[in-house]
N, C-alpha and C positions, 0 to 999 in steps of 0.2 A: 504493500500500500504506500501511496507517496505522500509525502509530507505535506508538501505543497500542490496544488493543483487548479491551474486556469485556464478558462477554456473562451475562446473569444470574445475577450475583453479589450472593451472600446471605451473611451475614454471625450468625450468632445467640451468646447470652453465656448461659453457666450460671450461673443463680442460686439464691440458696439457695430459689426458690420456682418453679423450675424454666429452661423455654427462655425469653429472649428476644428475638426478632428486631430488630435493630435496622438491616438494611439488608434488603432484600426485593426479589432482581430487579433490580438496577440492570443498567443497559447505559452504558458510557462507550467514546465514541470520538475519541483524537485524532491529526489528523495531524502532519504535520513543521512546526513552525513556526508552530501552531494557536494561538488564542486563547481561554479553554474557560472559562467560570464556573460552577460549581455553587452555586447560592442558594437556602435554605430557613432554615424559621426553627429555634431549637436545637433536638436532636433528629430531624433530618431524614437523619441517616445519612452528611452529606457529609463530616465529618473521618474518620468509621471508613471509609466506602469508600475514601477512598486509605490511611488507615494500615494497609489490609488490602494494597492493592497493595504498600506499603513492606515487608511484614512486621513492624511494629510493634505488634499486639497481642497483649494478654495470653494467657494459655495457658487460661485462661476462655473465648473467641473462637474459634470452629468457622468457619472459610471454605469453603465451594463456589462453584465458577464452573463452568460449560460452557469457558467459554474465558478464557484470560487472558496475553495475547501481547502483547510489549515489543520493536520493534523485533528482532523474527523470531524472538522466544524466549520458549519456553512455560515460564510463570514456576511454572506448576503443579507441573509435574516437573522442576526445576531441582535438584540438589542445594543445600544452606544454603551452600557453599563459594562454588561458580556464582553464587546468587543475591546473596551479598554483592559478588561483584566488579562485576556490574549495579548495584546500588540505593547512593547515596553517590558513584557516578562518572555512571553515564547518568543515572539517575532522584536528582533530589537533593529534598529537602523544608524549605521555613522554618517554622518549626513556630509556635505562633500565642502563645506565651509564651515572649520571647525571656530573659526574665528568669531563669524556670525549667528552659527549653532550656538555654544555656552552662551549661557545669559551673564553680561559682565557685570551683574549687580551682585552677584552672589560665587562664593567661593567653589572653586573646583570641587572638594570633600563635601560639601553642602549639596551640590547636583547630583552627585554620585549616592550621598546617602539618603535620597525624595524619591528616588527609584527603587532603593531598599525599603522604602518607608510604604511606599503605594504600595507593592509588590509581592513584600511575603510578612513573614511575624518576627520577625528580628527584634530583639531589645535596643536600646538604644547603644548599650557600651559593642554588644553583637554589630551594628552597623559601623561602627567607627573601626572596629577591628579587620570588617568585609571590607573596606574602602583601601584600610593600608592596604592589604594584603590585594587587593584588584591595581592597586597602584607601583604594588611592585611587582607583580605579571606583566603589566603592559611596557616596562622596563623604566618607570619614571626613579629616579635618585632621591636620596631622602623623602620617604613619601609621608613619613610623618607630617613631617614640615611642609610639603606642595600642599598637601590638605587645607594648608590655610591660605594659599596664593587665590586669587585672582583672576582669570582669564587672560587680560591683560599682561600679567608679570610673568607669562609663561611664552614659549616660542612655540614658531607653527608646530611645528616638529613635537614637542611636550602638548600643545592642546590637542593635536590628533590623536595623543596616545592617552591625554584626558577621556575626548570623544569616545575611546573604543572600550575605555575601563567603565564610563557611563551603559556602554551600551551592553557588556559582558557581565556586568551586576548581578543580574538574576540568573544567569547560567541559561540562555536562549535557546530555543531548539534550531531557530533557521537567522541569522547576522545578514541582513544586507548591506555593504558596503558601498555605499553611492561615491567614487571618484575618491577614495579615501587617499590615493596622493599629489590629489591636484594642488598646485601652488607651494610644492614642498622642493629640496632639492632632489639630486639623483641619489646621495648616498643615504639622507633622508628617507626617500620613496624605497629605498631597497630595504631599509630596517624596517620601517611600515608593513610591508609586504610579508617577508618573513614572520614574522610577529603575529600577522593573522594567521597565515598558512600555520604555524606553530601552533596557534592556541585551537584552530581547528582540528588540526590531528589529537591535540591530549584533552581535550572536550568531546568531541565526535558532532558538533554538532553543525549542521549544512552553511553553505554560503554560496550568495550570489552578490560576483562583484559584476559593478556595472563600471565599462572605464571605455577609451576608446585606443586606449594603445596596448596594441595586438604583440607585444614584446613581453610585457605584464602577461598577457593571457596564455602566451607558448610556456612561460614559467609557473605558473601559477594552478592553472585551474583542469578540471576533466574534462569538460562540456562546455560547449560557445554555442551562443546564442546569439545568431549575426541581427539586427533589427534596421530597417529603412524606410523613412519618412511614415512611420507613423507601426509598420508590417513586421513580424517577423519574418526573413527572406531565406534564415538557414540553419539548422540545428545541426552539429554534429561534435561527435568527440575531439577534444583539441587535436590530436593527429594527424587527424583523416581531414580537418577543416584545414592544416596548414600543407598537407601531400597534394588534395586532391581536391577544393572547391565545388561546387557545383553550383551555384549562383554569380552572375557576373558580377554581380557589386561585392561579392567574397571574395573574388579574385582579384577585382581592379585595388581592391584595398589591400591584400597583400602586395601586390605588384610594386605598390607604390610604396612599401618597407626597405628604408634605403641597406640594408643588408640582401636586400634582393635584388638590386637595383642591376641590369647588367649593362647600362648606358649611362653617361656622364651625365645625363639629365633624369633628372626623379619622373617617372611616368604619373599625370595626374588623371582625376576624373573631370570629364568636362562638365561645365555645366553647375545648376545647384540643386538642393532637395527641394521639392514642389513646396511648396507655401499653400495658402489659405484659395485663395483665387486658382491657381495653375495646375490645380490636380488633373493629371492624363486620364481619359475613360478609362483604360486600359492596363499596361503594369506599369505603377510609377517612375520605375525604374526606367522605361525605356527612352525618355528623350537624352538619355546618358548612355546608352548601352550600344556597343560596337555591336551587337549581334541583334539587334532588335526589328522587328520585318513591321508587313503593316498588319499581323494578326496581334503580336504585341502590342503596337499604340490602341488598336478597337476593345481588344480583348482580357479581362481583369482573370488571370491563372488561376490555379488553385495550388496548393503544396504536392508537390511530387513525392512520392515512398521514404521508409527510412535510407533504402540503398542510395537513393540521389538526395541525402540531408536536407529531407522535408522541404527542397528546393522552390522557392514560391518563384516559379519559372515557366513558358511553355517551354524553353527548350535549354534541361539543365545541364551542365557541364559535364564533360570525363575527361579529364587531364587535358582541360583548358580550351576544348572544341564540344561547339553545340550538338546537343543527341537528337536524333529526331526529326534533323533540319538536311538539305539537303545540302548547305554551304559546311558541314561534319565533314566532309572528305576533301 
């Protein structure tokens, strides 16, 4: 049984110029102790599909799903009472601005222990003890003493690992990491990295990082979960998604990994992600897509099999030539 389970989930925002969609259909599945990346470039729907799981969007934000089930519970019909005693204990979230996240009114050890407080029956001297002790897992220094800092008095680098000791508190069943090293350095982003990878093997419990650099996700993770303007376009085990593609925007994204690069110029994708107005009848993808005919711009695909990683393509790849089609040969 999985942990997690969604099944086309649509997400749309009221604006002053009417609907727009900004997640379209997504399907997300993870199990117990799963390794999950969601990667697209901005815009691709991957922070609002889980801040819609979270219930964290605005009241702008209309959600539909057929299904959306959390470790045996249908998150749908949950009362807000129900669903908060779920979301902050099982389902936790580091949010991708740790700067903006912490509330700077209030002390590091103070956020850390309101989530202790909501959450389980801990005593009071029991939370102050959980808090060190979550302070020195996520590697901060003196953690007696951070407990009384500040947000402010701390660096990016110390509030992210703030961020992730808030979000590990109650010992979570499933950790979303939204961009957890955005805005950090490189040796920064490696220790981050590590850190979670580590706390999830000796916890056991799932994660889904959402990021869009595909270097993180070759080291990191099981399962990718490629997402485009709004779609998921490709599910596959990290392996077989970095061998062997089968969606063009999976592969133009690789392509354009300067470790792959085999010309002195970075190959890019032309073009942009459709917007509000400029959605194609068709697959969104195609006013971008070198292989794209006129039954793609008419024609909206549907997911191809697991063998072609659930490819949302009429004509999915096999080692970088379209199937199907007769420009394959």
């Amino acid at each position: 049984m999985s942990l997690l389970e969604i099944r086309n989930l649509s997400v749309d925002f009221a604006t002053s110029s009417g609907q727009f969609r900004a997640v379209d259909g997504v399907d997300v599945t993870v199990d117990e102790g799963d390794l999950l990346a969601i990667v697209g470039e901005s815009g691709s729907g991957k922070s609002v599909s889980m801040l819609a799981l979270m219930g964290l969007l605005p009241w702008t934000a209309t959600v539909t799903a057929d299904k959306m089930e959390f470790d045996g519970h249908d998150l749908r019909r949950l009362s807000g009472r129900a669903r908060r005693r779920i979301i902050g204990r099982d389902i936790s979230m580091i949010f991708q601005e740790p700067m903006s996240s912490l509330n700077p009114a209030f002390t590091v050890g103070w956020q850390i222990k309101e989530s202790l407080r909501k959450h389980t029956s801990l005593s009071r001297s029991q939370r102050q003890d959980r808090a060190v002790e979550l302070m020195r897992q996520v590697g901060i220094p003196a953690p007696e003493k951070r407990l009384s800092a500040y947000p402010h008095q701390l660096s990016g680098g110390m509030s992210q690992r703030a961020m992730i000791a808030i979000a590990l508190a109650c010992r979570p069943k499933l950790l979303i990491a939204d961009e957890p090293t955005t805005a950090l350095d490189v040796t920064i982003q490696a220790q981050i990295l590590e850190l979670l990878t580590g706390l999830q093997e000796d916890t056991g419990m799932a994660m889904v990082l959402i990021t869009h650099d595909m270097g993180v996700v070759a080291e990191t993770v099981e399962r990718v979960q490629v997402q485009y303007a709004g779609q998921r376009v490709e599910l596959q085990e990290v392996q077989g998604l970095f061998d062997d593609p089968h969606h063009p925007y999976t592969a133009a994204l690789l392509a354009a990994l300067p470790e792959r690069a085999t010309e002195r110029k970075l190959p890019t994708i032309p073009g942009v992600v459709p917007g509000q107005f400029d959605r194609p009848a068709g697959c969104l993808f195609s006013p971008r897509c070198q292989f794209a005919d006129a039954r793609c711009k008419a024609e909206r695909p549907v997911p191809a099999g697991p063998a072609m990683g659930h490819a949302l393509c009429h004509y999915p790849l096999s080692h970088g030539h379209p199937t199907g089609k007769e420009t394959a040969a």
